[in-house]
C-alpha positions in Angstrom: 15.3 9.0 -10.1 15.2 10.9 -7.1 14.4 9.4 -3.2 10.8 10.9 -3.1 10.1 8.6 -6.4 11.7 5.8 -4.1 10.2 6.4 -1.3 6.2 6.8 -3.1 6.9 3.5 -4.8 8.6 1.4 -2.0 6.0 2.8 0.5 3.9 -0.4 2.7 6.6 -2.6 1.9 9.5 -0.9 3.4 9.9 1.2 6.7 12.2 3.3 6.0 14.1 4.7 2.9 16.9 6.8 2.3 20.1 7.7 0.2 23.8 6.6 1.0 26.0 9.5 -0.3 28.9 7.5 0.6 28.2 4.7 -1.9 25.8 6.4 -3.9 22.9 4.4 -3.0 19.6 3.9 -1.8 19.2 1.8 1.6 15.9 0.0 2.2 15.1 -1.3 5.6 12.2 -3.2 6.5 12.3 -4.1 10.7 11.2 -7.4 11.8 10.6 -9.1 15.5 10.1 -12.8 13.8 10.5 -13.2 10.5 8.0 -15.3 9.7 10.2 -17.2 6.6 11.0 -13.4 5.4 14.3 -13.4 4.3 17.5 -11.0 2.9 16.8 -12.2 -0.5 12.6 -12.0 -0.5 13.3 -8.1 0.7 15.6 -7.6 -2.6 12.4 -9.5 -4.2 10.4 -6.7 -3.4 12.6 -4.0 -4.6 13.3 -5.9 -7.9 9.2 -6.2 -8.5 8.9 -2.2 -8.3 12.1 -1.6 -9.8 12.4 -3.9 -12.5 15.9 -1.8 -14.0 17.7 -1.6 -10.4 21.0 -3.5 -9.5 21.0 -4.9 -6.0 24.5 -4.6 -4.0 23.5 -6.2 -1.1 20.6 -7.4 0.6 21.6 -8.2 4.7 19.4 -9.5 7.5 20.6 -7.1 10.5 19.6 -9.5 13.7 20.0 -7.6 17.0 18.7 -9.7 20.7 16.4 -8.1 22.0 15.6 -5.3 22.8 17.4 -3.9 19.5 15.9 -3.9 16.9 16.3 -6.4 13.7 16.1 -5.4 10.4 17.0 -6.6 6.5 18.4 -3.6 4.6 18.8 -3.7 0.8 21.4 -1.3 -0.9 20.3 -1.0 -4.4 21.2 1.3 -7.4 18.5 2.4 -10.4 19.4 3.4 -13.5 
């Protein structure tokens, strides 16, 4: 599956997407200012509804004070 497929079916849901070559993964971040009972886990949710066949290898909420910016991220792998 290559990232463009990714990206097309993770787009509205997530803000970014993008490839890891050093773990040979795609990295899903979704950016947050409350989270509004959002969590890690619901974010890996998301990903396993589009991508029914894809292994999750971590799913981390990425909370920064302001004025950086928070984010979950999801590493995940599809077959």
């Amino acid at each position: 599956m290559t990232l463009k497929d990714v990206r097309n079916a993770l787009v509205g849901s997530f803000d970014s997407v993008g490839f890891s070559r050093k773990d040979a993964c795609f990295v899903a971040k979704r950016g947050y200012f409350y989270r509004h009972g959002m969590t890690a886990d619901g974010a890996a949710a998301a990903v396993k509804t589009r991508f029914p066949t894809a292994t999750i290898l971590e799913a981390n909420d990425r909370w920064h004070a302001w004025p950086k910016d928070s984010y979950f991220e999801v590493r995940f792998v599809v077959e």
